[in-house]
MISE-241928 format. One record per atom (N, C-alpha, C): residue in one letter; x, y, z. Coordinates in steps of 0.05 Angstrom, whole numbers, plus 32768, in hexadecimal, padded with zeros to 4 digits. Example, Ala and Ser with C-alpha at 12.3 -4.5 7.8 and 13.67 -1.06 7.14 Angstrom:
<recs>
a81087F8E809C;a80F67FA6809C;a81087FBE809C;s81017FD3808E;s81117FEB808F;s81028001809D;
</recs>
This chain:
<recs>
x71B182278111;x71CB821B8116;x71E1822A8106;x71DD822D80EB;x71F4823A80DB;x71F5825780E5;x71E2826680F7;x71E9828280FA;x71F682838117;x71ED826B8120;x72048269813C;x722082638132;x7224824F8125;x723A8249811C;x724F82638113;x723F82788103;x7249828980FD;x724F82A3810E;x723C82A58118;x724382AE8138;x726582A7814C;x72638289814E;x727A8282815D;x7292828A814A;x7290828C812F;x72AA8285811A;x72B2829E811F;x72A182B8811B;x729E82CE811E;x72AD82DC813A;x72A382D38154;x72AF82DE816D;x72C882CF8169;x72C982B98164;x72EF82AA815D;x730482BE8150;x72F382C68137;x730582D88126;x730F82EF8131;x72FD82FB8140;x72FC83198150;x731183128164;x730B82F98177;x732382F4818B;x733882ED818D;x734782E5816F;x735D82E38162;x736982FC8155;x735783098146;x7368831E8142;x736B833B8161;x73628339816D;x735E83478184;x7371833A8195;x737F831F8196;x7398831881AA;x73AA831F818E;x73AA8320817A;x73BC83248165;x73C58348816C;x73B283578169;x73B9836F8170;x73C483778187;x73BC836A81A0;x73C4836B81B8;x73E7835F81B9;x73F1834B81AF;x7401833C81A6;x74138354819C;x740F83608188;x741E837B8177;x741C83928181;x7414839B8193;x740E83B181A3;x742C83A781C1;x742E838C81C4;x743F838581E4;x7460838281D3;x7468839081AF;x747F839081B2;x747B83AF81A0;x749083C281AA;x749083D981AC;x749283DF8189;x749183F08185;x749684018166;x74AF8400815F;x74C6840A8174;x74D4840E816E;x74F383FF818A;x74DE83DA8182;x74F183CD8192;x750C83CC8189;x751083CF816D;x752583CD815B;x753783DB815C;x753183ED8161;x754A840C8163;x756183FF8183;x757383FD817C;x759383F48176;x75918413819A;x75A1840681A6;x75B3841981B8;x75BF842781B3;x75CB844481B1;x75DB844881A2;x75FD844D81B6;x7618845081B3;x7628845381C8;x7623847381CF;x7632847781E5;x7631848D81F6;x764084A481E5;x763984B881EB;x763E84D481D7;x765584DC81E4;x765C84D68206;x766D84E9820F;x767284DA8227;x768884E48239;x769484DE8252;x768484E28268;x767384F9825F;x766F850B8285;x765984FC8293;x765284DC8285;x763E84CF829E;x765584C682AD;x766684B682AA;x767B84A782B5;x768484C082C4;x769184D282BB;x76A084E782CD;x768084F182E5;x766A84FC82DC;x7659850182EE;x765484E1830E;x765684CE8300;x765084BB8311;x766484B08326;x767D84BF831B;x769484B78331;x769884C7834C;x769984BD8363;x769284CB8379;x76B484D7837F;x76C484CD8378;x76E684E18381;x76E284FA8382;x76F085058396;x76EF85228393;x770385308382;x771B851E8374;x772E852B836F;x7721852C834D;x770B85188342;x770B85138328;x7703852A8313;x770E85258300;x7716853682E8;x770A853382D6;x7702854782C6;x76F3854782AC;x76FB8551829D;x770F85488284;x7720854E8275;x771585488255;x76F9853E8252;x76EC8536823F;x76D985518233;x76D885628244;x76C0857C823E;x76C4858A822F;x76B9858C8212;x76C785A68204;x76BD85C281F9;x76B985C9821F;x76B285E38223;x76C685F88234;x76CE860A8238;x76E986168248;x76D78612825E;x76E786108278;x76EE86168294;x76F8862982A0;x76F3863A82AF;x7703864C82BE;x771C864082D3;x7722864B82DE;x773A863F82F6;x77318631830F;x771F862E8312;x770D86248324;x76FD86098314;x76FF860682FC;x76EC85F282EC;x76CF85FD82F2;x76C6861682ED;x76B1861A82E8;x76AA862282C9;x7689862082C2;x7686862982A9;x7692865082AB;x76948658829C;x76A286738295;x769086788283;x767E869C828F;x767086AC827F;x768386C08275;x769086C9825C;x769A86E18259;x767E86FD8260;x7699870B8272;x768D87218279;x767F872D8268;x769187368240;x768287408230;x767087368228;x76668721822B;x765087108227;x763B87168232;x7641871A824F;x763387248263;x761F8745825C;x7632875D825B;x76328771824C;x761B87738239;x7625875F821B;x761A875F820B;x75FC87608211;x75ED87448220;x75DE8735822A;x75C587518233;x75D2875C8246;x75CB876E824D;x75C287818248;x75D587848233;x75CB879F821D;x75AB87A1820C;x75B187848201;x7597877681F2;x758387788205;x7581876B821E;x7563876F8228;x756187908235;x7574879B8236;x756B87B4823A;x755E87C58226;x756787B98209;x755E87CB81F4;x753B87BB81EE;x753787A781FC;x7518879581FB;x7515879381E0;x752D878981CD;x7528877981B3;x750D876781AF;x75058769819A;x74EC87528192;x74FA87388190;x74EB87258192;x74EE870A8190;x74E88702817A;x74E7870C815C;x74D987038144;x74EE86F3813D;x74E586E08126;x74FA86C58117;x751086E4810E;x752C86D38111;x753986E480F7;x752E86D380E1;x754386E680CD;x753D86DC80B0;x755086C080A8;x754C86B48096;x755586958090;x756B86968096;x758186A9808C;x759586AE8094;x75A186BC80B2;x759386C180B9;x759386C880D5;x759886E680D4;x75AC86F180EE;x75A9870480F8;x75BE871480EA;x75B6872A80D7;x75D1873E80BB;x75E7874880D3;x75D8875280E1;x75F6876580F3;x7608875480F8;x75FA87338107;x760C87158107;x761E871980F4;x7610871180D9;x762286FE80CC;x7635871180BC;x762C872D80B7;x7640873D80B2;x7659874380B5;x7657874480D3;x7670874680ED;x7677872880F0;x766F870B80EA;x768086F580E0;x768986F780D5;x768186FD80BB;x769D870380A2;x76AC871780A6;x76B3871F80B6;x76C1873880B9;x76D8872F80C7;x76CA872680DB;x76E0870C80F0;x76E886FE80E4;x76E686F380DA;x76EA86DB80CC;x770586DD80AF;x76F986F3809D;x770886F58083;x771B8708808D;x770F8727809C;x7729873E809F;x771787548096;x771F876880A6;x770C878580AA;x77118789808C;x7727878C807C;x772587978065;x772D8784804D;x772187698059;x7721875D8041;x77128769801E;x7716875C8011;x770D87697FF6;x76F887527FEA;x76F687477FFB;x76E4872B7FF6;x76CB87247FFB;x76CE873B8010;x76B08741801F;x769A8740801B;x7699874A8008;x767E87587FF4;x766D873B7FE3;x768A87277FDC;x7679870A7FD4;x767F86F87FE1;x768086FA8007;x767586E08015;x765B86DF800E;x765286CA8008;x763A86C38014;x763486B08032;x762E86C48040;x762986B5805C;x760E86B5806D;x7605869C807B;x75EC86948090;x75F6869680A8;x75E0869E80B9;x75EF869880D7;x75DE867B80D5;x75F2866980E9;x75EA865080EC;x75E486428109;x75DE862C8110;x75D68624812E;x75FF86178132;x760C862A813D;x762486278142;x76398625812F;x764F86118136;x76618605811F;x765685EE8112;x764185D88123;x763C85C38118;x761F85CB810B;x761385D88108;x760085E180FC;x760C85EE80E1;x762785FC80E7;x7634860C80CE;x764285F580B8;x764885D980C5;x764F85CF80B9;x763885B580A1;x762A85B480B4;x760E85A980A5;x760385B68096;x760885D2808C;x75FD85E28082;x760D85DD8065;x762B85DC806D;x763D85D18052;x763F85C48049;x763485AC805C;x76358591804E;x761E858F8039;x7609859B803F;x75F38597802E;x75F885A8801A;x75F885C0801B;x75FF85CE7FFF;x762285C17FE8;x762A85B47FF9;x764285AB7FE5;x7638858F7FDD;x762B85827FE9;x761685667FDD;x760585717FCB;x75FD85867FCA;x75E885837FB1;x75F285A27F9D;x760885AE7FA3;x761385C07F90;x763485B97F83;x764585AF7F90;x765F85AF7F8F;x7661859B7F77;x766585A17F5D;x765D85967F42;x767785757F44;x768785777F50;x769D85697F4B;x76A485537F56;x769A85577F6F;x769E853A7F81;x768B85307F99;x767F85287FA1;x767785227FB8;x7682851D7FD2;x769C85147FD0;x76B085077FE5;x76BC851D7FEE;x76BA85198016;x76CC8533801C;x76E3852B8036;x76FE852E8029;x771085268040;x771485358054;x771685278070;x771B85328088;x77358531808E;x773F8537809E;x7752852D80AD;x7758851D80C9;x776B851080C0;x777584F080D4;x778584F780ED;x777684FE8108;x775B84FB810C;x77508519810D;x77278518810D;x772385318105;x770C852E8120;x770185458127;x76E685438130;x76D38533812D;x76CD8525813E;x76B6850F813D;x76A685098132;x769485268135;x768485378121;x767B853A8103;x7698853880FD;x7696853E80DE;x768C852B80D5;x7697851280DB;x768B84FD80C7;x767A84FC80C1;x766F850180E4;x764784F280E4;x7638850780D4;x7641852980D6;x763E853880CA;x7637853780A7;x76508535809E;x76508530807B;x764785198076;x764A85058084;x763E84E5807A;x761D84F18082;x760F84F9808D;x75F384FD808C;x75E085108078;x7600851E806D;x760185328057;x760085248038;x76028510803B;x760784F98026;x762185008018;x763484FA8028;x765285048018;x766084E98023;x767084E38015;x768A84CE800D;x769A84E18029;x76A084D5803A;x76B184DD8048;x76CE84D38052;x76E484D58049;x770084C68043;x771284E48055;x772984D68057;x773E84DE8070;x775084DF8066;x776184FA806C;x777C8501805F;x77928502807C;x77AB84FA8070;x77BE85008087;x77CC8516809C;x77C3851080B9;x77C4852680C4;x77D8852880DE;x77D1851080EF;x77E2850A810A;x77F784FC80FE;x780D84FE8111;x782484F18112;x782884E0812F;x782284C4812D;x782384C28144;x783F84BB8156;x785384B68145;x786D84B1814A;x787A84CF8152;x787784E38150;x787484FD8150;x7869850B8161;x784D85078170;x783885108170;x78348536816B;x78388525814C;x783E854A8143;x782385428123;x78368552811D;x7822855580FA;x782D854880E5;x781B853280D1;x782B852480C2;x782A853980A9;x7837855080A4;x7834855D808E;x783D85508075;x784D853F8076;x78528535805F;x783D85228056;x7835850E8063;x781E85068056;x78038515805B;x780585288060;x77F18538805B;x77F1854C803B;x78058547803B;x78098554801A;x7809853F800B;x7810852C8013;x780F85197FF9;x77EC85127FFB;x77DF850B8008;x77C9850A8003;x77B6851C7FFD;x77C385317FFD;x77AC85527FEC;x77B485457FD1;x77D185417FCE;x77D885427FB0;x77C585277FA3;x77C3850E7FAD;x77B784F07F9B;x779884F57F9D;x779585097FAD;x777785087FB1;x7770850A7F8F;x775B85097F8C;x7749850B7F6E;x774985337F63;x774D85337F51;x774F854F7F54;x7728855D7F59;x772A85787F62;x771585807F67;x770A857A7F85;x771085697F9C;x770C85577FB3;x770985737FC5;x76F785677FDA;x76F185797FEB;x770285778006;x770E85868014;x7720857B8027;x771B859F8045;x770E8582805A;x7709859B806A;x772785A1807D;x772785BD807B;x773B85C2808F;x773B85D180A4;x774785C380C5;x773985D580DA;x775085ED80DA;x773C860980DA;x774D862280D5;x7763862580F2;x7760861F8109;x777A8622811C;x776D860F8134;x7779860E813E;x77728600815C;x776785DA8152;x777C85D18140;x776F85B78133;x775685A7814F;x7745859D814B;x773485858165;x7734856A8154;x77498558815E;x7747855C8181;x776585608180;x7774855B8177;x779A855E8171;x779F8576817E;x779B85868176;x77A785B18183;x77BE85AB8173;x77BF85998158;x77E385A38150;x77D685B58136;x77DB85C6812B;x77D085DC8118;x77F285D88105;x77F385D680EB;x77FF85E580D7;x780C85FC80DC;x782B85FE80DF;x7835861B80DF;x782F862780C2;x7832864C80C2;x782D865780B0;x78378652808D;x785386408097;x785D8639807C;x784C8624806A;x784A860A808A;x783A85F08082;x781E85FD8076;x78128608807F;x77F9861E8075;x77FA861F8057;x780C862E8050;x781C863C8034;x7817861F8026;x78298612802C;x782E85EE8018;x781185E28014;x780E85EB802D;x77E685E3802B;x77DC85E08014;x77DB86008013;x77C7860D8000;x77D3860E7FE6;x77EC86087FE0;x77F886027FC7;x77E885ED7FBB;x77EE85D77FCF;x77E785BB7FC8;x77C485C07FC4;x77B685C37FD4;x779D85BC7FCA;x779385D47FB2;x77A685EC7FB5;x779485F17F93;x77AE85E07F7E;x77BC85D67F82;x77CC85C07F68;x77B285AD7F60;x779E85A97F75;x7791858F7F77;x777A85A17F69;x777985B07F68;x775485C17F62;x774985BC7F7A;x774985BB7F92;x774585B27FA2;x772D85C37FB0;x771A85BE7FBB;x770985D17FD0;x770C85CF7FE5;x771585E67FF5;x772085EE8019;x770085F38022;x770085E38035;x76E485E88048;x76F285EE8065;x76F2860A8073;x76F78609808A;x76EB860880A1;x76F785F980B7;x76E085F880CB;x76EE860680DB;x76E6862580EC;x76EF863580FF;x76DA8632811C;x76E9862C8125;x76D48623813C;x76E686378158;x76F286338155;x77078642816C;x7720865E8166;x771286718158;x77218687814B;x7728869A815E;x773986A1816F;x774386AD8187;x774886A2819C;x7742868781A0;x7738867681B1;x7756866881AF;x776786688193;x777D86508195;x7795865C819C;x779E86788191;x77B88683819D;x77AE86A481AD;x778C86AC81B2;x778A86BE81BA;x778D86D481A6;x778B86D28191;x779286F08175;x777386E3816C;x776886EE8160;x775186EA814D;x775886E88130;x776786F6812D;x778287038111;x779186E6810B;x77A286EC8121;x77BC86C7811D;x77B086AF811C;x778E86AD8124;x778586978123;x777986908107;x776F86A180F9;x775D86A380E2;x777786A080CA;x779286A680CD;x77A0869F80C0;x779B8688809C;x779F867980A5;x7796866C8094;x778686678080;x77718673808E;x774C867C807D;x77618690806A;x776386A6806D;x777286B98061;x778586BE804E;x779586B18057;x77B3869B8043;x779F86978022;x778686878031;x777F86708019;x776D8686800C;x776F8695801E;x775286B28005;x776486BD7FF3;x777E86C67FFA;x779686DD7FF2;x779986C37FD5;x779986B07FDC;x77AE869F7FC9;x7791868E7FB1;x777786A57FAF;x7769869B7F9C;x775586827FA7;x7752867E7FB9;x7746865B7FC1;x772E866F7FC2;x771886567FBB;x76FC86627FC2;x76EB86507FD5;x76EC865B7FEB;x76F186458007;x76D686508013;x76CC86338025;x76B78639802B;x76B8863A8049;x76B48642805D;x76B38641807E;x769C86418095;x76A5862D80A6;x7696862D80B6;x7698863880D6;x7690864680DF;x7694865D80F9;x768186548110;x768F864A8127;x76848652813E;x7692865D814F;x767786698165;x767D86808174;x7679866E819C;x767986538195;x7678864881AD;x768C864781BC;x76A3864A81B7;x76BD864981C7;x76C5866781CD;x76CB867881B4;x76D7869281B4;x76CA86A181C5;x76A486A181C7;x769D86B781D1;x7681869B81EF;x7695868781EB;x768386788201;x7662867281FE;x7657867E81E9;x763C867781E0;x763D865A81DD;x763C864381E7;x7636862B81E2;x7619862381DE;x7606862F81F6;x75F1862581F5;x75E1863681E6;x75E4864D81DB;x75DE865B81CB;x75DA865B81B2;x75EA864581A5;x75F586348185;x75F786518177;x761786658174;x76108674815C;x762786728150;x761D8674812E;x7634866A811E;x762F86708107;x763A867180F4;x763E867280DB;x7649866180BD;x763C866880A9;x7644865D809C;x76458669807D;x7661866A8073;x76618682805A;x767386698040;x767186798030;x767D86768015;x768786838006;x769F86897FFC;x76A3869D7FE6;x76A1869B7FCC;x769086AE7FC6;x768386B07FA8;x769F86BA7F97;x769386B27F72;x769E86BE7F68;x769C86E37F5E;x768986E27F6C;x767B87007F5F;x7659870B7F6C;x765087227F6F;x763D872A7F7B;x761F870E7F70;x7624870C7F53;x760487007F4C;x760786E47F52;x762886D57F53;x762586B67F60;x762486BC7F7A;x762786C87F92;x762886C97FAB;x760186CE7FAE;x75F786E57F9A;x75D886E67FA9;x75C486C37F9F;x75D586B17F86;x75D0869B7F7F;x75D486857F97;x75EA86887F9E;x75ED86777FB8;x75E786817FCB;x75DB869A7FD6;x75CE869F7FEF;x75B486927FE9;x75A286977FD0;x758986887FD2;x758A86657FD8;x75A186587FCE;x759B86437FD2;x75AA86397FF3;x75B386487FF9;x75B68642801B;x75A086458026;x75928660801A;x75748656802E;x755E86458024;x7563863A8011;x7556861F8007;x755C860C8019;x756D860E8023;x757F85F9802F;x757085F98050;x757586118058;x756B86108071;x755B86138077;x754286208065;x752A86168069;x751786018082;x752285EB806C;x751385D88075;x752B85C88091;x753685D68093;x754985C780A9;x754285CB80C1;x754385E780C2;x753D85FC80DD;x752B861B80DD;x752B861B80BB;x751C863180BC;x752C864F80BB;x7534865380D4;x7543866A80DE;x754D866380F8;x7568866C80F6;x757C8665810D;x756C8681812E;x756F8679813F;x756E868D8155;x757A86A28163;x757586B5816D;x757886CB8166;x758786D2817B;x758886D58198;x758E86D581AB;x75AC86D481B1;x75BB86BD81A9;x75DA86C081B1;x75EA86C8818F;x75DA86D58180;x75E186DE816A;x75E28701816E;x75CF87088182;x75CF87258185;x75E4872C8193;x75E5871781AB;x75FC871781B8;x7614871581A8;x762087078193;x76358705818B;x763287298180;x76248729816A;x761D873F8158;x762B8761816F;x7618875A817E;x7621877A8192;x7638877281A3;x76508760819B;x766D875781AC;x767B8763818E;x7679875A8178;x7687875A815F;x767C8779815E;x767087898160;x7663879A8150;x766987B58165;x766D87BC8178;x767187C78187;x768F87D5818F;x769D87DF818F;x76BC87E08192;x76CD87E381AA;x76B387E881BB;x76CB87E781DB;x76C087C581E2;x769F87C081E0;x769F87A981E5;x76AF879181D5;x76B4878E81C5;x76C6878881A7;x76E4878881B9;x76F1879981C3;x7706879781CA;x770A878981E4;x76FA879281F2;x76F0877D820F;x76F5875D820A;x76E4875B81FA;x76DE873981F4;x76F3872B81DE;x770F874681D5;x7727872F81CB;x7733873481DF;x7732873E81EF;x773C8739820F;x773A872B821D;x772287198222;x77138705822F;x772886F48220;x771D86ED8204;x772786D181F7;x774586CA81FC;x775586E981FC;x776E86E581F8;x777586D58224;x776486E7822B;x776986D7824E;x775F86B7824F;x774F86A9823A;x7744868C8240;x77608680822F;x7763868E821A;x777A867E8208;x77968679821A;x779E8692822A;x77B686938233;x77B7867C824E;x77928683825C;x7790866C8275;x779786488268;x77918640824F;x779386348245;x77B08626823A;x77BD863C823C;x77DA863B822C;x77EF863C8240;x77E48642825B;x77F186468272;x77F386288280;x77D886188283;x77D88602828E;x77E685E5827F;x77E285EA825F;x77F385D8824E;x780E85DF825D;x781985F68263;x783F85F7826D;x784185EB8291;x782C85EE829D;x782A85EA82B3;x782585CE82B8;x781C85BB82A7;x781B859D829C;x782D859C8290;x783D859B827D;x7854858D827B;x786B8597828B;x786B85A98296;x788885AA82A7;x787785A282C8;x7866859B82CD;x7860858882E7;x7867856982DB;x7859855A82C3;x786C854182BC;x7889854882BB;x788F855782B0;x78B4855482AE;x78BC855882D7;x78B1856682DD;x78BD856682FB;x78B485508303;x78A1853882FF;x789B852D8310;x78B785138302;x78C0850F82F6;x78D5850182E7;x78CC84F482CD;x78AF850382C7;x78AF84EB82B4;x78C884E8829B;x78CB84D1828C;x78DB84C78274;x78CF84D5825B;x78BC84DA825A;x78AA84DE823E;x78AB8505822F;x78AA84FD8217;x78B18522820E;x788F8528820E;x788D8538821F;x78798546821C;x787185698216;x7882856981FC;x7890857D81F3;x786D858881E5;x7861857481D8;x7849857D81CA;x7839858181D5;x7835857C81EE;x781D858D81FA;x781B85AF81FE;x783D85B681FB;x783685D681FB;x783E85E281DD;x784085C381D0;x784985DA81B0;x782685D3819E;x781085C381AC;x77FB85C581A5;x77F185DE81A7;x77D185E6819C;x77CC85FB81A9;x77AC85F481A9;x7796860681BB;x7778860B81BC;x777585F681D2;x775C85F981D5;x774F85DC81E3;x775685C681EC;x775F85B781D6;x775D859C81DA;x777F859A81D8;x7785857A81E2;x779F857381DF;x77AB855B81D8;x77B4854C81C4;x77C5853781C7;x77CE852D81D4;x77C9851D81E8;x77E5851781F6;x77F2850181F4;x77E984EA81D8;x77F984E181D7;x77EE84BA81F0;x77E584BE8201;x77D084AB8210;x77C784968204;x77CB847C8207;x77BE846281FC;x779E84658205;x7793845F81EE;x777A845881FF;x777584498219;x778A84298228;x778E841B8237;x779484318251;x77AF844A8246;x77B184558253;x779B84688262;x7790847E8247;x7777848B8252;x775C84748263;x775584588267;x7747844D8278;x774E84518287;x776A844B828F;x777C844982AB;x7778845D82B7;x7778847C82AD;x7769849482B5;x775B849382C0;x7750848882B5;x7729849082C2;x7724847A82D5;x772B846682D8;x7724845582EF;x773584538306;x774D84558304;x7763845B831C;x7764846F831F;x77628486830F;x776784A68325;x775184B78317;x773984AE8308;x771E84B68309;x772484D982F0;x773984D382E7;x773E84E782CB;x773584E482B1;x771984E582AA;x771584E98297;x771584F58275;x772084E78264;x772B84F08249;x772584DD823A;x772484E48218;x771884D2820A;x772D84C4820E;x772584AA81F6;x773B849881F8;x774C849381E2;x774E84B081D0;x775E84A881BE;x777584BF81C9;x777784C381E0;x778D84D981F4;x778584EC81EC;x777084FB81ED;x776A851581EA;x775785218200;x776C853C8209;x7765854B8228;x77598562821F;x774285708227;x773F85888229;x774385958242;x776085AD822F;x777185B98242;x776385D28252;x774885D8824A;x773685E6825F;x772985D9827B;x772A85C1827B;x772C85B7828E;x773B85AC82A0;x775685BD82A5;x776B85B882B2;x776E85D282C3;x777285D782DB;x776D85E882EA;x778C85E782F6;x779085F5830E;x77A986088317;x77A285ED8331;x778385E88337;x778285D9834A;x778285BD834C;x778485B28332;x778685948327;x779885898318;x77AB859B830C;x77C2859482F2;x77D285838308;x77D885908326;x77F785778329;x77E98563832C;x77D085568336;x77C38539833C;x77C7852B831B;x77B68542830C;x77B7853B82EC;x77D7852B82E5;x77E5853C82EE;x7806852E82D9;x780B852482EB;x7809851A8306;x78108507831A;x77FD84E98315;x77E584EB8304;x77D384DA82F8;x77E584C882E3;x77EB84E382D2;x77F584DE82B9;x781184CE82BD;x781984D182C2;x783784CA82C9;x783784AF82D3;x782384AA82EB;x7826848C82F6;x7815847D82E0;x7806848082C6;x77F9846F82B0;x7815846F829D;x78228480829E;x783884838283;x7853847D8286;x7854846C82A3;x7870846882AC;x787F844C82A3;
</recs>
């Protein structure tokens, strides 16, 4: 009797924990994980059947037709490489020398004197170049942790440096009464900042605004943040790309080298030379001297190590034999200077189609912006009204990318615009 008994207690136990497991097996691992919101526009824009609808959210160039655009020297380049049947081996941590050489070169000035103590990585783009800073200024930058952006800045950054473990706080930038540049409180907030503060600044073509600092505002800049001890982190993402010079764009980077700053930068080659899906980029620092620059080259590749290892090789060769080459080199500031001008042509061709159509409103800043993207100034209420009455897509804090405005869509565009802003 007692070994039956034990028997039944026995198969009970087994068949309770066996609906118990079955039970914890019917709710998932990972029922908990939260939805997260949508990254971007182009399901809504892909799902709308209009023929006239617009995608003004993309921030990749367009040709005149709204197609993706290969630069020809790209093309060239491309070519060259599999003709020469390169190996496919890892580069080195730092990536590809002929790269990152010919970045700093672009970047600082053929005869800079500075040269010699960048220390620079090629990186997986700009946002790869910038994660690369965030982490080395979180665990080297003796002074602060906290790094101000600007109001408003790329999306990016935050999620960027906040994952970097950095204090991330906002300095004054838009004017929206204006829709110009609040320089004045933009200087007063370099100046209360804490001295020593890290403050990133986009080197030309600001995202998402396009209003950039004239050369003077530049000057006051860089007064103010070395008054502050301040550290300049630049983010170049669009260097030929914003007025078509490679030279007038880098401005600024330059200003702040001449005037003693020891500035750190971040370089992509996704816009200027159309490598997007390619990710190539960079990311440098200027040393004080040959033995701190080979100190902080080792610990960048401490750094990326364990991140990625080694960046890829492929749209780095490509950049490498565009920069490195001199007829192809001249070709391809040819290209940039034809996307910048296509670019700079349709901002005039948008605001004098609103002014002809009667609108009331100054829309003076859409052609005194410059690069990519645009201000315009758009309620969010307004940008909905876009997209569901005439199927024009843009974020919703009014910001257009002016590569996606074509010769064959701008008058619908400001005939859009106009009946939301009347």
């Amino acid at each position: 009797m007692l070994s039956t008994a034990r028997t039944v207690v026995g198969k009970s136990a087994r068949t309770s924990a066996l609906k118990m497991v079955a039970a914890s097996r019917s709710v998932s691992t990972w029922s908990q994980v939260p939805q997260g919101p949508p990254v971007c526009i182009t399901e809504a824009f892909k799902a709308d059947k209009f023929e006239k609808k617009i995608n003004l959210g993309v921030g990749a160039y367009r040709d005149d037709n709204g197609k993706p655009y290969v630069l020809p020297s790209v093309r060239a380049a491309e070519k060259r490489i599999v003709d020469k049947v390169l190996d496919k081996e890892y580069a080195g941590i730092t990536g590809v020398p002929a790269f990152t050489k010919a970045a700093a070169v672009l970047a600082y000035g053929q005869n800079s004197p500075i040269l010699d103590n960048v220390a620079i990585t090629q990186s997986i783009s700009g946002t790869g170049a910038l994660r690369i800073a965030g982490a080395f200024l979180e665990r080297f930058y003796p002074h602060t942790k906290t790094v101000y952006l600007p109001n408003p800045s790329w999306a990016n950054h935050k999620a960027i440096f906040g994952a970097c473990g950095l204090d991330v706080k906002n300095y004054s930038y838009y004017n929206k009464e204006t829709i110009g540049l609040d320089i004045d409180g933009l200087l007063s907030d370099i100046k209360d900042a804490p001295s020593s503060s890290i403050f990133l600044l986009h080197a030309c073509a600001h995202n998402p605004t396009g209003i950039d600092p004239t050369p003077e505002q530049w000057r006051a800049i860089s007064d103010a943040i070395k008054a502050g001890g301040h550290f300049p982190l630049f983010d170049m993402a669009y260097q030929g790309f914003a007025s078509g010079d490679t030279n007038t764009d880098a401005y600024a980077l330059r200003y702040f080298v001449e005037q003693g700053h020891h500035v750190a930068l971040c370089q992509s080659f996704a816009k200027n030379m159309g490598l997007y899906g390619e990710r190539v980029g960079a990311f440098s620092i200027l040393a004080e001297s040959a033995e701190e620059k080979k100190r902080i080259d080792s610990q960048i590749k401490i750094l990326v190590r364990p991140m990625y290892s080694n960046p890829p090789v492929h749209g780095a060769r490509i950049a490498s034999e565009i920069l490195n080459d001199q007829a192809l080199n001249k070709q391809w500031l040819g290209e940039v200077k034809e996307m910048a001008d296509r670019i700079i042509t349709m901002r005039a061709v948008l605001k004098n189609s609103l002014e002809e159509l009667g609108s009331k409103h100054d829309w003076s800043h859409i052609t005194s912006q410059i690069g990519m993207f645009a201000y315009t100034g758009l309620t969010p209420e307004q940008v909905d009204t876009l997209a569901k009455k005439y199927s024009v897509y843009g974020t919703r804090d009014g910001r257009i990318s002016v590569a996606g405005i074509t010769s064959g869509n701008v008058k619908y565009l400001a005939e859009s615009i106009h009946k939301v802003t009347q």
